[in-house]
KOLKOLFI-303878 format. One record per atom (N, C-alpha, C): residue number from 0; residue in three letters; x, y, z. Coordinates in Angstrom, 1 decimal. Layout:
BEGIN
NUM, ALA, X, Y, Z
...
This chain:
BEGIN
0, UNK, -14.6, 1.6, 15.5
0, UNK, -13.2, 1.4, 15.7
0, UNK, -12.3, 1.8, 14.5
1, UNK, -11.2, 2.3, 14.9
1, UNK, -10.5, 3.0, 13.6
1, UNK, -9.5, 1.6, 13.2
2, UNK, -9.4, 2.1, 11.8
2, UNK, -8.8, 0.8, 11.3
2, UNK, -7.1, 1.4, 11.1
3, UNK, -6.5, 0.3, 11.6
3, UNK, -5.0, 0.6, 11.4
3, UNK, -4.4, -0.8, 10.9
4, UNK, -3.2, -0.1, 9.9
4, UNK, -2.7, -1.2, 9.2
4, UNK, -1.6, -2.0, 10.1
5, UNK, -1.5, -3.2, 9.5
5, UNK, -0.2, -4.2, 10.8
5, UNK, 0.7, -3.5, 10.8
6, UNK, 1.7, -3.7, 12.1
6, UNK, 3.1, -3.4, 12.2
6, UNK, 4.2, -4.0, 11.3
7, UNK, 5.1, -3.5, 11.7
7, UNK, 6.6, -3.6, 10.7
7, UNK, 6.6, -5.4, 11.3
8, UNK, 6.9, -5.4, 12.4
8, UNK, 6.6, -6.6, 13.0
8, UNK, 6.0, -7.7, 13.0
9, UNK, 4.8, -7.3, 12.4
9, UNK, 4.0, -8.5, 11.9
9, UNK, 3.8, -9.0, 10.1
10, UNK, 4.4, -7.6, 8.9
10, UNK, 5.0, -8.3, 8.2
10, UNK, 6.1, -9.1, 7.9
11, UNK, 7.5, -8.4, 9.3
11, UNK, 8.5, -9.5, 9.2
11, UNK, 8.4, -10.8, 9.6
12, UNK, 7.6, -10.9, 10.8
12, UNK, 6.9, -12.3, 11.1
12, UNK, 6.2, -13.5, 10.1
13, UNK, 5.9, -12.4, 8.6
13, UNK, 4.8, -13.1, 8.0
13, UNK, 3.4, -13.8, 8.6
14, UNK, 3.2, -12.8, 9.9
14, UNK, 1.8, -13.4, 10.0
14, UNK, 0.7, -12.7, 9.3
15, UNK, 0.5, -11.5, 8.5
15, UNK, -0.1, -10.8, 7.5
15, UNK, -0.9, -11.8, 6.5
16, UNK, -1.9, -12.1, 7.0
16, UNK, -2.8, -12.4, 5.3
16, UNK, -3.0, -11.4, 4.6
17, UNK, -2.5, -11.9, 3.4
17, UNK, -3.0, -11.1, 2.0
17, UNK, -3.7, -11.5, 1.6
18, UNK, -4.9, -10.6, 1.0
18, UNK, -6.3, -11.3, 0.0
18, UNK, -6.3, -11.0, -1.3
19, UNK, -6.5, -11.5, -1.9
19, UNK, -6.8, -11.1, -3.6
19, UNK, -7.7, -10.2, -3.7
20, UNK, -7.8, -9.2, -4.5
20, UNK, -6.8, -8.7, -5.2
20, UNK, -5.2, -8.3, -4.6
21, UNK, -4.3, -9.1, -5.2
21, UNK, -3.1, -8.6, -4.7
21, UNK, -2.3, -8.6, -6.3
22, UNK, -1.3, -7.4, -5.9
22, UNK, -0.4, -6.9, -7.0
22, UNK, 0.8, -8.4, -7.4
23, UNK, 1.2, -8.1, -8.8
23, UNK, 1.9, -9.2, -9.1
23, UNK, 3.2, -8.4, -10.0
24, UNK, 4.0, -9.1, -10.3
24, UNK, 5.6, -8.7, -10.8
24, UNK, 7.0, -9.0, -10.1
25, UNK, 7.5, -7.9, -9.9
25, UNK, 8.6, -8.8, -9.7
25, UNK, 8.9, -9.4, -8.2
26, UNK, 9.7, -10.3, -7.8
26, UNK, 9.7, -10.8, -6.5
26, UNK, 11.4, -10.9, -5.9
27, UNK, 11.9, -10.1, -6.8
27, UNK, 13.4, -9.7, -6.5
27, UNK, 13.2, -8.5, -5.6
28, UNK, 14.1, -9.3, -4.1
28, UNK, 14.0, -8.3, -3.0
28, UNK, 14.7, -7.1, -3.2
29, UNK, 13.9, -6.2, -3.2
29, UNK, 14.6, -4.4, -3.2
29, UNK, 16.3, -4.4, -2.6
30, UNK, 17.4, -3.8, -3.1
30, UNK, 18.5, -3.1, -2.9
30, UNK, 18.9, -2.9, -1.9
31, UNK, 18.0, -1.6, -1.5
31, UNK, 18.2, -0.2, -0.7
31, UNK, 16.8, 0.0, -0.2
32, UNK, 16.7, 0.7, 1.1
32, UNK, 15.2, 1.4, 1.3
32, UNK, 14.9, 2.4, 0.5
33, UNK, 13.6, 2.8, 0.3
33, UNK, 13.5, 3.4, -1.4
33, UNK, 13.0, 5.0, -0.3
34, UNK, 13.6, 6.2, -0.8
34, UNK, 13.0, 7.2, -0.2
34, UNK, 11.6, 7.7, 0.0
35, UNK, 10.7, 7.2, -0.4
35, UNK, 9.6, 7.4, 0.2
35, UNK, 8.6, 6.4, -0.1
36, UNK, 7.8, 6.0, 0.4
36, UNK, 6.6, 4.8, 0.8
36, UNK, 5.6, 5.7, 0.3
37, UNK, 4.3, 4.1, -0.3
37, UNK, 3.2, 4.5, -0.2
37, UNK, 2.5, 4.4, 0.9
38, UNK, 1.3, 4.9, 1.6
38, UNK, 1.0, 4.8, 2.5
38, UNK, -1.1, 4.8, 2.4
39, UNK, -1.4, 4.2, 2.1
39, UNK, -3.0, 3.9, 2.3
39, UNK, -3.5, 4.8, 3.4
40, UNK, -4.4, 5.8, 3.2
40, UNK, -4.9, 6.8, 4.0
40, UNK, -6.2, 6.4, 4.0
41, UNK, -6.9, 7.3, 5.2
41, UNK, -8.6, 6.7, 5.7
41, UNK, -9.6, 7.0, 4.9
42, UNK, -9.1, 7.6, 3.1
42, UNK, -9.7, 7.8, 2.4
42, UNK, -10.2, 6.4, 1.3
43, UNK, -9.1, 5.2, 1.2
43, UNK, -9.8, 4.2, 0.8
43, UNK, -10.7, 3.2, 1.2
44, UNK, -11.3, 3.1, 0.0
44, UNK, -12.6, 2.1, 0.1
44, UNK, -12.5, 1.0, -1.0
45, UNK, -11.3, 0.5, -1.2
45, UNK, -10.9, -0.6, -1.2
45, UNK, -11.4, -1.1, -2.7
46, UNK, -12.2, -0.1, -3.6
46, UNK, -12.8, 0.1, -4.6
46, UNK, -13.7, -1.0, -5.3
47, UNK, -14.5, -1.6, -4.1
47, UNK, -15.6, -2.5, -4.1
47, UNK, -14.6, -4.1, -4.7
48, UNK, -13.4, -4.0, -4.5
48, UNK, -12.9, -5.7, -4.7
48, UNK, -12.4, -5.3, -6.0
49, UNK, -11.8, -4.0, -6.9
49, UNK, -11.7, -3.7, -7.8
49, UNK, -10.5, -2.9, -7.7
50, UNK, -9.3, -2.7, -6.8
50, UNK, -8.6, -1.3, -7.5
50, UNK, -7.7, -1.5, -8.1
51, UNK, -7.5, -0.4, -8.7
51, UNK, -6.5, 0.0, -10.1
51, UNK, -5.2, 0.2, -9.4
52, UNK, -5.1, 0.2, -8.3
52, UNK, -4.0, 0.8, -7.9
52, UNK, -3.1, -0.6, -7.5
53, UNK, -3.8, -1.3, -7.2
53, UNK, -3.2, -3.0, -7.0
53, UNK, -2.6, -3.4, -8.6
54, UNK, -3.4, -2.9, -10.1
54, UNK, -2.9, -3.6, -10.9
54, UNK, -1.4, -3.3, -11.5
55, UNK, -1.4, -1.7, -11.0
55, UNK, -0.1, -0.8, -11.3
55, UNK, 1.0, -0.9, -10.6
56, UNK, 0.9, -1.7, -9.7
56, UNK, 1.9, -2.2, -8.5
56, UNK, 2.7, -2.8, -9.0
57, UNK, 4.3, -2.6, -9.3
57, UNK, 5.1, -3.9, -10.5
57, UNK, 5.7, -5.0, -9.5
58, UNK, 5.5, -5.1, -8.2
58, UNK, 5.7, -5.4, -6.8
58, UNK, 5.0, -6.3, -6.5
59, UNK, 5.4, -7.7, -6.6
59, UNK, 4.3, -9.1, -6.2
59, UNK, 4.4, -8.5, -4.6
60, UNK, 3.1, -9.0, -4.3
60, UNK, 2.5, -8.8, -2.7
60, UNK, 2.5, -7.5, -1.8
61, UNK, 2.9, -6.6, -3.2
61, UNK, 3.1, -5.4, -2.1
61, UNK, 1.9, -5.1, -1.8
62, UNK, 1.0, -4.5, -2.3
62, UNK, -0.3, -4.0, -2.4
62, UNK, -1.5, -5.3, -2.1
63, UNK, -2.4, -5.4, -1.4
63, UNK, -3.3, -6.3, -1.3
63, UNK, -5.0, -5.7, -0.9
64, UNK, -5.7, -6.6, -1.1
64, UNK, -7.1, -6.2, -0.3
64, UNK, -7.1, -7.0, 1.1
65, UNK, -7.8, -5.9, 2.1
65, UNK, -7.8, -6.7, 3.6
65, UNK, -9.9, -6.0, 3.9
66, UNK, -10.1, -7.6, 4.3
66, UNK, -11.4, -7.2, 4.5
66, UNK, -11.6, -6.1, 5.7
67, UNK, -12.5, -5.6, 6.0
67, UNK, -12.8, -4.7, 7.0
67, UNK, -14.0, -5.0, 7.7
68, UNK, -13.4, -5.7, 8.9
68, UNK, -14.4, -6.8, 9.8
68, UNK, -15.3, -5.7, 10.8
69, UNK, -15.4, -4.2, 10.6
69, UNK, -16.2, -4.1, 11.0
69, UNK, -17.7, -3.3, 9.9
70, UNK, -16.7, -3.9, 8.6
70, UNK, -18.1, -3.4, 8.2
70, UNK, -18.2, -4.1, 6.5
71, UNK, -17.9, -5.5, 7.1
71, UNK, -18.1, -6.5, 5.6
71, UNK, -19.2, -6.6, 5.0
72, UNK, -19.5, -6.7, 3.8
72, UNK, -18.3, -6.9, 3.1
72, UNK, -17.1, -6.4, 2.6
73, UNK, -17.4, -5.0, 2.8
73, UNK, -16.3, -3.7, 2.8
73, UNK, -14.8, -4.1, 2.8
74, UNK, -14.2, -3.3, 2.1
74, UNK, -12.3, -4.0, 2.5
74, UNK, -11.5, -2.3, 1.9
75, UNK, -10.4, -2.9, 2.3
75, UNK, -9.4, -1.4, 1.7
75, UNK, -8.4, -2.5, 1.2
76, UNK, -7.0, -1.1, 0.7
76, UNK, -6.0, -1.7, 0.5
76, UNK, -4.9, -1.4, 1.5
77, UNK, -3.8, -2.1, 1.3
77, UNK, -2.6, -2.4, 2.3
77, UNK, -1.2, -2.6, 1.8
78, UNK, 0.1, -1.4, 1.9
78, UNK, 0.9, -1.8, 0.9
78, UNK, 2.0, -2.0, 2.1
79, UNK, 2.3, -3.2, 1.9
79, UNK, 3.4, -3.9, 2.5
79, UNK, 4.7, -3.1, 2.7
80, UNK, 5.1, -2.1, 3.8
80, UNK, 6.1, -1.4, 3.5
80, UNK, 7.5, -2.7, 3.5
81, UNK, 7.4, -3.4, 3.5
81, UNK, 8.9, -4.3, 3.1
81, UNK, 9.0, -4.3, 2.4
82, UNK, 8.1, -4.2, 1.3
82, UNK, 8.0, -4.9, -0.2
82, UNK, 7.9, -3.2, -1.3
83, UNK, 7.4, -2.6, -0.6
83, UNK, 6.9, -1.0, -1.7
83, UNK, 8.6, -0.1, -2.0
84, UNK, 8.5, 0.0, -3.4
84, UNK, 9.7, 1.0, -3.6
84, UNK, 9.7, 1.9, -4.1
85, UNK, 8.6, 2.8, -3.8
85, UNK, 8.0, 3.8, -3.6
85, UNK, 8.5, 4.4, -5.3
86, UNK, 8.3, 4.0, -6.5
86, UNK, 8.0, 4.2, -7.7
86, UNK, 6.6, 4.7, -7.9
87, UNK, 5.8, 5.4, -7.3
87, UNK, 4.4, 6.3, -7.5
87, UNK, 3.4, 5.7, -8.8
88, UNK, 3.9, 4.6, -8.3
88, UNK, 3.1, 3.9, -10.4
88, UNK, 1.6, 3.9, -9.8
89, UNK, 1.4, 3.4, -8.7
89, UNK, -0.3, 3.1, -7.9
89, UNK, -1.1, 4.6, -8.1
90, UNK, 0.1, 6.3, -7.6
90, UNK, -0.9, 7.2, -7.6
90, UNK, -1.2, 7.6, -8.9
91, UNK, -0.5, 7.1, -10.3
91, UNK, -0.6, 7.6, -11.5
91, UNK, -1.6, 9.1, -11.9
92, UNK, -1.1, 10.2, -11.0
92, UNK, -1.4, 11.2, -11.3
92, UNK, -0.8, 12.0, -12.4
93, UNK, -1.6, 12.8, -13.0
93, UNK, -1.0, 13.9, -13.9
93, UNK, -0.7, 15.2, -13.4
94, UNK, 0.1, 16.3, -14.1
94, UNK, 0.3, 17.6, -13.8
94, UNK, -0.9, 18.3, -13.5
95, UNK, -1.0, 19.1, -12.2
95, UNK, -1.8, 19.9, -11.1
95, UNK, -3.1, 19.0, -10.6
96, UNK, -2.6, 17.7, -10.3
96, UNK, -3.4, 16.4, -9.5
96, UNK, -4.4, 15.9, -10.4
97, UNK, -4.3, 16.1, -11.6
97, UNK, -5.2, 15.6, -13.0
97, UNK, -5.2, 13.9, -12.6
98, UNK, -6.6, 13.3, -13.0
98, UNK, -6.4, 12.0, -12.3
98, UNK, -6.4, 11.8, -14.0
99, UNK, -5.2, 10.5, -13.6
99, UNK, -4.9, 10.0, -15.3
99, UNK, -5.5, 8.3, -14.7
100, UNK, -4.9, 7.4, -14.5
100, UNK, -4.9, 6.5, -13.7
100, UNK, -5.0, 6.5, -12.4
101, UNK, -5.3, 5.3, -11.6
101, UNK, -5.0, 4.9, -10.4
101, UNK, -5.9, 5.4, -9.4
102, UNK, -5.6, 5.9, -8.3
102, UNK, -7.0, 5.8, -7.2
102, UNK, -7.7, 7.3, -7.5
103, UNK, -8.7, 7.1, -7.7
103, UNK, -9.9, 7.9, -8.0
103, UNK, -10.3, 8.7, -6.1
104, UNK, -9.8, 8.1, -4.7
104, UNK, -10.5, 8.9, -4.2
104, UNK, -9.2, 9.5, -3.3
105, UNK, -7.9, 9.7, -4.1
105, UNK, -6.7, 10.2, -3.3
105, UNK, -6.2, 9.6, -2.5
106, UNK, -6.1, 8.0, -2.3
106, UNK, -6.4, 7.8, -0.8
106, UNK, -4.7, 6.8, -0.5
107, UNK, -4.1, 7.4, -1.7
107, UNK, -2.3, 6.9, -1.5
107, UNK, -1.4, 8.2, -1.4
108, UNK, -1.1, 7.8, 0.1
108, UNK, 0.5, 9.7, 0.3
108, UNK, 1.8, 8.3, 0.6
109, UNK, 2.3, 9.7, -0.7
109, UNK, 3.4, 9.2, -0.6
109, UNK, 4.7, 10.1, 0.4
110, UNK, 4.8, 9.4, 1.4
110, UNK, 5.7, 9.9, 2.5
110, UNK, 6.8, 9.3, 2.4
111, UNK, 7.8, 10.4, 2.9
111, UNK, 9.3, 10.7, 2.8
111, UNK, 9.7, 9.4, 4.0
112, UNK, 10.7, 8.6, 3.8
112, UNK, 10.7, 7.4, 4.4
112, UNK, 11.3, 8.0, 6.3
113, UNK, 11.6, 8.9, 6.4
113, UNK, 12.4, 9.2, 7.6
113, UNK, 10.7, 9.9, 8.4
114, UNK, 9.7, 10.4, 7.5
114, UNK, 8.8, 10.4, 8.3
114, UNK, 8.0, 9.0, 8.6
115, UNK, 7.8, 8.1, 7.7
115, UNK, 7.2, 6.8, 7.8
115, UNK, 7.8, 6.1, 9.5
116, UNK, 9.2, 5.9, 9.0
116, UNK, 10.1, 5.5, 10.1
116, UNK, 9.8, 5.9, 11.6
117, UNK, 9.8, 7.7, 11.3
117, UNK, 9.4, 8.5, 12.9
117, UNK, 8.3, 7.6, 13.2
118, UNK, 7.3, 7.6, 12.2
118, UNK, 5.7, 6.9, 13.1
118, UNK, 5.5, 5.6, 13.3
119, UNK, 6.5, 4.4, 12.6
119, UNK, 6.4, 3.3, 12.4
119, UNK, 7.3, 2.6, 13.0
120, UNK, 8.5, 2.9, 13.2
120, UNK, 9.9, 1.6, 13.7
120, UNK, 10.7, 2.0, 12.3
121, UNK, 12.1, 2.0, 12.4
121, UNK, 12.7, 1.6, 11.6
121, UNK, 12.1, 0.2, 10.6
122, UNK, 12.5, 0.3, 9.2
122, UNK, 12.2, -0.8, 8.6
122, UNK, 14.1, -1.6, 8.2
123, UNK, 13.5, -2.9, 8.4
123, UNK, 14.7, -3.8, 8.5
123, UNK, 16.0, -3.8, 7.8
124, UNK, 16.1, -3.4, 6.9
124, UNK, 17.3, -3.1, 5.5
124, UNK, 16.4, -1.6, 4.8
């Protein structure tokens, strides 16, 4: 079964469990919609209960680990598009994709928010 992350709908609902590891900082609600979103691709593996990319998040609850019920203990990560403002601090890449920090297996695109939108619903504000 392919794993897909919740709807827009189910984090405005707050029915979304978040699991620890989850990102911490500020908890002052975003402005503006930020032009482009992180987005978790089928390349993470959730870095065994460990990622770097959760610590870099300055965004309490944006980023979290979500187990992966069909192949636990296994889990990925999940970045709450209500909460992400798309500041690229998670992909901490260097000049011509040099990994400096952050995810080691590529597995954060950062998409332009009007494409997010096309595939996802409008996001609320």
């Amino acid at each position: 079964m392919a794993y897909s992350a919740p709807s827009i709908e189910e984090f405005q609902a707050g029915t979304v469990v978040k699991h620890s590891p989850i990102s911490t900082g500020t908890t002052t609600q975003r402005k503006r919609k930020p032009h482009i979103l992180a987005v978790i691709n089928e390349c993470c593996t959730g870095c065994a209960g460990s990622p770097a990319c959760v610590e870099y998040c300055p965004v309490a609850d944006c980023m979290y680990w979500a187990p992966d019920e069909d192949h636990a203990p296994f889990g990925r990560i999940i970045v709450d598009p209500l909460l992400c403002i798309g500041c690229k601090l998670c992909t901490s890449k260097g000049p011509d994709g040099a990994f400096l920090e952050g995810c080691p297996w590529d597995a954060i695109d950062m998409v332009p928010l009007a494409d997010f939108e096309g595939a996802n619903g409008a996001l609320p504000f």
